[in-house]
C-alpha positions as CSV (number, residue, x, y, z in Angstrom):
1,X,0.0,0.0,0.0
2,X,1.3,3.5,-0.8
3,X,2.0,5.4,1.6
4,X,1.0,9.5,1.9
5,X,2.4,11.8,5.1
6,X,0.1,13.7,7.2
7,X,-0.6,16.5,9.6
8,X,-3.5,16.8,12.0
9,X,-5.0,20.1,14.1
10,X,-6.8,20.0,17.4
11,X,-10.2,22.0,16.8
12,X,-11.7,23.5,20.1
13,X,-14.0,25.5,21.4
14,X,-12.9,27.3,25.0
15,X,-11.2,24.5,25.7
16,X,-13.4,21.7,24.4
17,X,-12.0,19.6,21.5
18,X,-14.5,19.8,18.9
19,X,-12.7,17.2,16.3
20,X,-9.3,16.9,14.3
21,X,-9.0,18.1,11.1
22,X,-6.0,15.5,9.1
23,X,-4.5,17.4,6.4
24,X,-2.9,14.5,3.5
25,X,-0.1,15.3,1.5
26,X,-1.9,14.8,-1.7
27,X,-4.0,17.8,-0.4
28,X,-7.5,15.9,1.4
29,X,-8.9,17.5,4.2
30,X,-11.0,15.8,6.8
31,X,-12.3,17.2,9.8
32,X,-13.1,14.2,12.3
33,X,-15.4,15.1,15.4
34,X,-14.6,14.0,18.7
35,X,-17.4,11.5,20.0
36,X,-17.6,13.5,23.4
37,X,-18.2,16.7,22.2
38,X,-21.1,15.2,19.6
39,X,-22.2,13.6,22.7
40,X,-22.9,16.3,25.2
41,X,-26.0,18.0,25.3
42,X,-24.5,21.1,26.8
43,X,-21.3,21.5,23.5
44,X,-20.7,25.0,23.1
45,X,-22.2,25.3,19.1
46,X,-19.4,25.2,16.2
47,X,-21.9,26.0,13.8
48,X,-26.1,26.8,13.7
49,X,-26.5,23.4,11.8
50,X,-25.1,22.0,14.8
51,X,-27.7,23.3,17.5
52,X,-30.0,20.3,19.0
53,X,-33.2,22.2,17.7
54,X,-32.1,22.6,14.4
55,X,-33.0,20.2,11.8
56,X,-29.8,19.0,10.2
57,X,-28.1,18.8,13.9
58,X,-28.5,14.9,14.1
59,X,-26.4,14.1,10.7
60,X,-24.1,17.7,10.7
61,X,-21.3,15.4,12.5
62,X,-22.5,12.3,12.2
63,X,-20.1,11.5,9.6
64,X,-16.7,13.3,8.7
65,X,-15.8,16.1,6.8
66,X,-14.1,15.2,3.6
67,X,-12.5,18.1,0.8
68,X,-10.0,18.7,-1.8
69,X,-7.5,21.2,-1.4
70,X,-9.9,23.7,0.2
71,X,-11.8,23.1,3.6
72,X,-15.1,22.4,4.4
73,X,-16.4,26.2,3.8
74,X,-17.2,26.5,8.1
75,X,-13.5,26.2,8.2
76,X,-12.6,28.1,4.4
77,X,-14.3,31.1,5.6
78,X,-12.3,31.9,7.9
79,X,-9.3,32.4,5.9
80,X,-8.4,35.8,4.1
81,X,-9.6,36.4,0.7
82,X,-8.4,38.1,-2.8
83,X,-4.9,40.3,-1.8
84,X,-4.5,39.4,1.2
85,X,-4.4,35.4,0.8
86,X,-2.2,35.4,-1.9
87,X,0.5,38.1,0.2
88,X,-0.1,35.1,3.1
89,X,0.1,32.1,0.8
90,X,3.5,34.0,-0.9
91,X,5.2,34.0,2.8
92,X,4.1,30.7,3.3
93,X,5.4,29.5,-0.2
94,X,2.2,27.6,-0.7
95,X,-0.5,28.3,-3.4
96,X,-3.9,30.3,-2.7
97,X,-6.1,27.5,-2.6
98,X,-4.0,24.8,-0.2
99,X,-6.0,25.8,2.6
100,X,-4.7,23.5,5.2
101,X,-1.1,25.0,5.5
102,X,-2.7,28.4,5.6
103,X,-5.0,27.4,8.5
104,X,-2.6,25.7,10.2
105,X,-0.6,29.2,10.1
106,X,-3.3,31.2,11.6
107,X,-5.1,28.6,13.8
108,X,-4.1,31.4,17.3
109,X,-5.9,33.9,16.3
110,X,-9.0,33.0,13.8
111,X,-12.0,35.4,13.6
112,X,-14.2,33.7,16.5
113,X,-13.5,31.3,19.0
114,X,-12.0,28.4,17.4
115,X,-8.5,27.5,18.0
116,X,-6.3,25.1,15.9
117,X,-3.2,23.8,17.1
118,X,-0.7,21.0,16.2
119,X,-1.0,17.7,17.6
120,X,2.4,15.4,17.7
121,X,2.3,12.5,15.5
122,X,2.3,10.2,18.9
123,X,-0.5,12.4,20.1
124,X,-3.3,11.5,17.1
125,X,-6.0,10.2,18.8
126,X,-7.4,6.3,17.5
127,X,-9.8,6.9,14.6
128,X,-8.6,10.0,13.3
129,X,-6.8,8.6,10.7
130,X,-9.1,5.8,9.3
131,X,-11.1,7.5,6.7
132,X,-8.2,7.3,4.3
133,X,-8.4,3.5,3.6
134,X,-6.4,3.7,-0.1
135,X,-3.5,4.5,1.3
136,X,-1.0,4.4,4.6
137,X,-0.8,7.2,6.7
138,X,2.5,8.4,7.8
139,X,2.0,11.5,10.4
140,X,4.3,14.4,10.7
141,X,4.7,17.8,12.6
142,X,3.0,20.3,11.5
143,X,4.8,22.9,9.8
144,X,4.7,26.5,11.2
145,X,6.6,29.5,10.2
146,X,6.3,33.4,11.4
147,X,2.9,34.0,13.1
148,X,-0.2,34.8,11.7
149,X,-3.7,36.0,11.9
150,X,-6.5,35.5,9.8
151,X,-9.8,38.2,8.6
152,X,-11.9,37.1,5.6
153,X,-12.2,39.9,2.9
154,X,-10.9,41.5,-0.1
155,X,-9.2,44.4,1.3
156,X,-5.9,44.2,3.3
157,X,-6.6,44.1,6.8
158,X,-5.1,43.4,10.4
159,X,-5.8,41.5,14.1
160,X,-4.0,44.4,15.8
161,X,-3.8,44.8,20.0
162,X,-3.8,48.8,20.6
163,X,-2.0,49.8,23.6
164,X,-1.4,53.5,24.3
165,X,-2.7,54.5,21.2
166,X,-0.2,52.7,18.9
167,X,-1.7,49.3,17.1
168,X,0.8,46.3,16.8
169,X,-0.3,43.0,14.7
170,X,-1.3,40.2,17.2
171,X,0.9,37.4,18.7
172,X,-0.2,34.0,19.6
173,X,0.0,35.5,23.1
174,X,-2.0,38.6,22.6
175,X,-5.0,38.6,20.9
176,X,-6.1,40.8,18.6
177,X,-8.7,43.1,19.6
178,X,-8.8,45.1,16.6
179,X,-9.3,44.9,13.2
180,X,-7.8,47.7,11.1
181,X,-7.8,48.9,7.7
182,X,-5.2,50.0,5.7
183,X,-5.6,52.8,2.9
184,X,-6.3,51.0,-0.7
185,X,-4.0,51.1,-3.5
186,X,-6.8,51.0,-6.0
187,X,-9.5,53.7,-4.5
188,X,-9.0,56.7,-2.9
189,X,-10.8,57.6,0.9
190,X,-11.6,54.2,1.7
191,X,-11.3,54.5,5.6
192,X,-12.9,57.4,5.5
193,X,-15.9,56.6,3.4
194,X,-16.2,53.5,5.7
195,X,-16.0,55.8,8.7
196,X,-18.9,58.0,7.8
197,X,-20.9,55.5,6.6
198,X,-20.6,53.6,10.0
199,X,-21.2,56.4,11.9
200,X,-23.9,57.3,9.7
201,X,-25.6,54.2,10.0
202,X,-25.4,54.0,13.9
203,X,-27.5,56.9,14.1
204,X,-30.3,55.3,12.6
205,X,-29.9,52.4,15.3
206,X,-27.8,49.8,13.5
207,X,-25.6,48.1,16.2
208,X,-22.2,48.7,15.4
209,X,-18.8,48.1,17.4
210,X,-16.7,50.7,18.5
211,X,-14.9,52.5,15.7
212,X,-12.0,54.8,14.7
213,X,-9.7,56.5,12.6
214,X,-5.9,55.7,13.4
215,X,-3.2,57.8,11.8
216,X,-1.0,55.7,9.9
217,X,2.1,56.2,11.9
218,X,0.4,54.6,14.9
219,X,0.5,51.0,13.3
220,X,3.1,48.7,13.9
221,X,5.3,46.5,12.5
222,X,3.4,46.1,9.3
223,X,4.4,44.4,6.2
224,X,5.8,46.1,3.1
225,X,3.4,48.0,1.9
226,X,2.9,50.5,-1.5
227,X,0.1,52.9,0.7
228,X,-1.0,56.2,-1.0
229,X,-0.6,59.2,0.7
230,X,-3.6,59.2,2.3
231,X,-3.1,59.9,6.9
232,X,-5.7,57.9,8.8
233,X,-6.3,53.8,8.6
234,X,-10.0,52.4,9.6
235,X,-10.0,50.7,12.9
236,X,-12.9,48.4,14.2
237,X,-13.0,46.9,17.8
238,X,-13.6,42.8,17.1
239,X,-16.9,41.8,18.5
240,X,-15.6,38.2,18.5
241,X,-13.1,39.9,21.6
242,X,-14.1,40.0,25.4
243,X,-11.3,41.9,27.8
244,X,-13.3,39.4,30.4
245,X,-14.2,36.6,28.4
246,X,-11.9,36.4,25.7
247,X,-12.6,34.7,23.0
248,X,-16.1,35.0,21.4
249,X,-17.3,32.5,19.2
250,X,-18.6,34.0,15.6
251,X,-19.7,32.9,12.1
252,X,-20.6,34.7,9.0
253,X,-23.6,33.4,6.9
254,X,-21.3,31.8,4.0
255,X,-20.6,29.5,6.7
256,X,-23.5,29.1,8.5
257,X,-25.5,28.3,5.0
258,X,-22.2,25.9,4.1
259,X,-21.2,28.5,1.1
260,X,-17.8,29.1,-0.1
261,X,-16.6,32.5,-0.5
262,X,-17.0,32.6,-4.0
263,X,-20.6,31.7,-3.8
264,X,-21.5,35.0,-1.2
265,X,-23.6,37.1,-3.8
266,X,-25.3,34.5,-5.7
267,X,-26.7,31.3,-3.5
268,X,-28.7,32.8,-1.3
269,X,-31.4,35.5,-0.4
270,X,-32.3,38.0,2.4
271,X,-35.1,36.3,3.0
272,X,-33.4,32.8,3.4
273,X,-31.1,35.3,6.3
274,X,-34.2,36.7,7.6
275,X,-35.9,32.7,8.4
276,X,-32.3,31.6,10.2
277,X,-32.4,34.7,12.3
278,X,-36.2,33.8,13.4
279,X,-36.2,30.5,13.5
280,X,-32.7,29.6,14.8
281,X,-31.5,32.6,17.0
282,X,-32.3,33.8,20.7
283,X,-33.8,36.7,20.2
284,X,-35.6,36.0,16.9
285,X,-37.6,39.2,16.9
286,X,-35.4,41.5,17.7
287,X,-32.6,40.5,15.5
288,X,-35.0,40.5,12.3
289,X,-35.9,44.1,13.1
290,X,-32.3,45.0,13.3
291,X,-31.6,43.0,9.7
292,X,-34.6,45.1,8.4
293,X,-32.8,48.5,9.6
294,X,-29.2,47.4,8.4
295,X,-31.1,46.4,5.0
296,X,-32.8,50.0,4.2
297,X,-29.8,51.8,5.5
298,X,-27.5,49.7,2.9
299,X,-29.5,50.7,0.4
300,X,-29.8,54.5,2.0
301,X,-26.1,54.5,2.0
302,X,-25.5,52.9,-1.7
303,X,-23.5,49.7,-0.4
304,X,-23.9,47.3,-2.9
305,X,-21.6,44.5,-1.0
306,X,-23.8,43.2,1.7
307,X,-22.8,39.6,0.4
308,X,-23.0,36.7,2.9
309,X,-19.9,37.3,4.8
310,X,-20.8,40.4,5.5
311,X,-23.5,39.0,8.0
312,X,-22.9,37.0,11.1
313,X,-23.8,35.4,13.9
314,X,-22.4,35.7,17.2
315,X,-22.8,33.1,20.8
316,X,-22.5,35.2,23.4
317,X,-23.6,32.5,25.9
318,X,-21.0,30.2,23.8
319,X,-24.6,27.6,22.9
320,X,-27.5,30.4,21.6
321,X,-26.8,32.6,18.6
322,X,-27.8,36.0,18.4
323,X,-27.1,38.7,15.2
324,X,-23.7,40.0,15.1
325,X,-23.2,44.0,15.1
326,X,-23.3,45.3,12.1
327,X,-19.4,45.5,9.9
328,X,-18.7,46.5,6.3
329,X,-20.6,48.7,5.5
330,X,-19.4,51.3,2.8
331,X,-20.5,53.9,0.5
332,X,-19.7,51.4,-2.6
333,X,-21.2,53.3,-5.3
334,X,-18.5,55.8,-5.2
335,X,-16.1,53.5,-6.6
336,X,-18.4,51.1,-9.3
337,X,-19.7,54.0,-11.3
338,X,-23.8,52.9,-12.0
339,X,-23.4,50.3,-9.4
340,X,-27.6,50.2,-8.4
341,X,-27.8,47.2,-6.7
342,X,-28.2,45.3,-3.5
343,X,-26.1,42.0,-2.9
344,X,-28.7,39.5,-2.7
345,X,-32.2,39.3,-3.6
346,X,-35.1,41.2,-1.4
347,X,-38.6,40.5,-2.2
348,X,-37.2,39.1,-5.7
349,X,-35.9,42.6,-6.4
350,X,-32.5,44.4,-6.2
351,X,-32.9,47.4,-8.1
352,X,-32.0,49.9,-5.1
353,X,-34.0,52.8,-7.1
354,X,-36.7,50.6,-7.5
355,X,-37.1,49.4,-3.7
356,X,-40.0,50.6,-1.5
357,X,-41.7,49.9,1.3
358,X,-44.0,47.1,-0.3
359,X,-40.5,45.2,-1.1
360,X,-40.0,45.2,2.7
361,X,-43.1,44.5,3.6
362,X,-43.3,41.3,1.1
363,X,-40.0,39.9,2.9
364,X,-41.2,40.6,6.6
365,X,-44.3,38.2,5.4
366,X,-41.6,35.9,3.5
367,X,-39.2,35.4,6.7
368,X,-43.0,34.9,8.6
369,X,-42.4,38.1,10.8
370,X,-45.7,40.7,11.1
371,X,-45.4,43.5,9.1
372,X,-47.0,45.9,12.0
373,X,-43.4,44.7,13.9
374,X,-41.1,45.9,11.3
375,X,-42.5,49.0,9.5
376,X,-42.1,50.8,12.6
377,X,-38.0,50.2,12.8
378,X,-38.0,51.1,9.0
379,X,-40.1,54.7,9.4
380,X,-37.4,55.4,12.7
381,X,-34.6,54.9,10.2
382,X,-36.1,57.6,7.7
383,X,-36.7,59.4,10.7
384,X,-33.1,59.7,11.6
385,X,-31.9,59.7,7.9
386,X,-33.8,62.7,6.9
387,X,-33.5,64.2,9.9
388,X,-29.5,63.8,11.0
389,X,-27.7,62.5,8.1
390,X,-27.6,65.5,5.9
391,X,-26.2,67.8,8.5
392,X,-23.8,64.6,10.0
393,X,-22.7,64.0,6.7
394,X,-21.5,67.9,5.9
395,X,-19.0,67.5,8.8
396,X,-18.1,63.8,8.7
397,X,-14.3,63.1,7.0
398,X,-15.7,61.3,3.8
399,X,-14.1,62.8,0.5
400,X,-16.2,65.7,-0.9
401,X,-16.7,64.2,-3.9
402,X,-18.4,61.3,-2.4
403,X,-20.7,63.2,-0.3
404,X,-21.7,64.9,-3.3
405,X,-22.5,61.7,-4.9
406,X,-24.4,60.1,-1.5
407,X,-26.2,63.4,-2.0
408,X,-27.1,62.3,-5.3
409,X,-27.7,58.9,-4.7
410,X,-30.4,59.8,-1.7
411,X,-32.9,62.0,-4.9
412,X,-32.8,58.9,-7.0
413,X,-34.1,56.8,-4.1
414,X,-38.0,56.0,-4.6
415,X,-40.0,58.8,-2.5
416,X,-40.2,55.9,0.0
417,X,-36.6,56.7,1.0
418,X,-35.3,59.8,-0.9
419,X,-33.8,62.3,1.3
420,X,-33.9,65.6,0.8
């Protein structure tokens, strides 16, 4: 029989071993779960599918998890996308898409609460290694090189600890408890379009963490970088970061709905969102209300890139999920000239100029909420749109330019949701 090496990751969640995840040399991937943790009633959840009320909980781990080259996508989407993968697959000498050295890079500090370390080759527990029955496995030690973090998305971004004002990437011993954003390369006033729109959309009462803007000199020890000449980052706090609890466990929706990060604008809708957070989340209600504010103000702000990782879910009690605070969201159209489009579907439509309060009111009746419990959330935002953003937006740091086109884009807007 031929025989193939192998390294294998311990996965756990605050301390309890979830599974093992075996990483061949001919680039399979299989994620093994530990008996005890599918066992107890009381696990702390790895993923929604996983709850005991949900529907797919009783086969979700009943078997392993089996890929090629990539990950399962609860694991893939926790790794880095477009630049910023291929700068951390270029240090690590490995292509894009061989996810398991990659993971095993970053396994400290992924975005939630999952840790992956290294188990010796006289540590693999019985079992993990029998679901590769064509060949022998020989195990090794897991490779590791200089320390890493790991942030899904497309723009380059940083796990950074802040202390006395100046930002430093994370260590394995020091958590990041900030995410912060460098200038782009490609278009201008990025952290400061992101800013204003953050701020912009907290006064209308989306949930938001803590954010800033962080001169450049007061980040450390960053790679090499081409930045324009443009002076402030955008830095916000990590909500998946407790300075009592530590680590909070997190998922986007690409995982959650088993999506690879490729498939975030085009398998899904916001009403298929909308049912999860109802049906599956702790406070059902209230978290669909606060979806239905962050969806008119994305179109109120022109962000066309609401995708599924954009979304998540967050366990504050480690078990019960809940809706994450609100991340992301950017005034896109000044940078995709015409751009007139939400994400993912609403009420079969995306047309943002063509949206109105009927589209709304046909998903509240999709997702199976009252309308009479979400119209009032949606009149409070135009309430606080038309009557704070215009003045907030004259003195927030966004580019002139753009806030002449936001301008712009709020007289298009169906008389629904124009602002004046």
């Amino acid at each position: 029989m031929a025989t193939e090496t192998v390294e294998v990751l311990k996965l756990s969640l605050h301390g309890i071993t979830v599974g093992y995840l075996a990483g061949y040399q001919a680039g399979r991937n299989i994620v093994v779960f530990d008996p005890a943790y599918v066992a107890d009633p009381d696990r702390p959840t790895f993923t929604l599918s996983g709850i005991t009320d949900h529907p797919a909980s009783g086969k979700i781990y009943a078997s392993p998890w089996v890929r090629q080259q990539r990950l399962h996508p609860v694991l893939s989407n926790l790794l880095p996308e477009g630049a910023l993968r291929n700068w951390f697959a270029q240090t690590l000498k490995v292509h894009p898409d061989n996810e398991f050295p990659l993971f095993a890079q970053v396994g400290t500090d992924l975005p939630g609460a999952l840790v992956a370390e290294p188990v010796a080759p006289e540590q693999i527990p019985e079992g993990v290694l029998d679901h590769r029955t064509r060949v022998e496995a020989v195990p090794k030690r897991v490779s590791h090189g200089q320390p890493h973090f790991s942030l899904a998305g497309v723009q380059m971004k940083f796990s950074m600890h802040e202390t006395d004002g100046r930002f430093n990437i994370s260590q394995p011993d020091s958590l990041g408890e900030w995410i912060v954003k460098t200038p782009s390369t490609r278009h201008q006033g990025v952290p400061v379009n992101e800013y204003t729109a953050m701020t912009l959309a907290a006064l209308a009462g989306v949930e938001i963490p803590e954010i800033r803007l962080v001169q450049l000199d007061r980040l450390q020890d960053l790679p090499p970088l081409n930045l324009p000449s443009e002076p402030y980052a955008y830095a916000i706090r990590r909500y998946d970061r407790h300075a009592q609890r530590g680590r909070v466990h997190a998922e986007d929706f690409a995982q959650v709905l088993f999506k690879y990060a490729h498939e975030k604008y085009s398998t899904a809708s916001f009403e298929q969102l909308g049912k999860v957070l109802y049906q599956f989340t702790g406070l059902g209600l209230a978290n669909v209300q606060q979806m239905a504010r962050r969806l008119l103000v994305n179109i109120l702000l022109g962000n066309g890139d609401a995708h599924l990782k954009n979304w998540s879910l967050i366990y504050p009690n480690r078990i019960t999920a809940e809706l994450a605070p609100a991340y992301d969201i950017v005034y896109t159209q000044a940078y995709i000239p015409g751009e007139s489009q939400i994400s993912l579907n609403l009420a079969g439509n995306k047309e943002w100029y063509a949206m109105t309060m009927e589209h709304f009111e046909t998903w509240a009746n999709s997702v199976g909420v009252p309308w009479r419990a979400i119209k009032p959330h949606l009149d409070d935002v135009m309430e606080a749109a038309r009557g704070a953003w215009p003045e907030n937006l004259e003195g927030a740091p966004m580019m002139d330019a753009h806030k002449t086109a936001l301008r712009a884009h709020w007289q298009r807007l169906h008389k629904d949701f124009a602002i004046q």
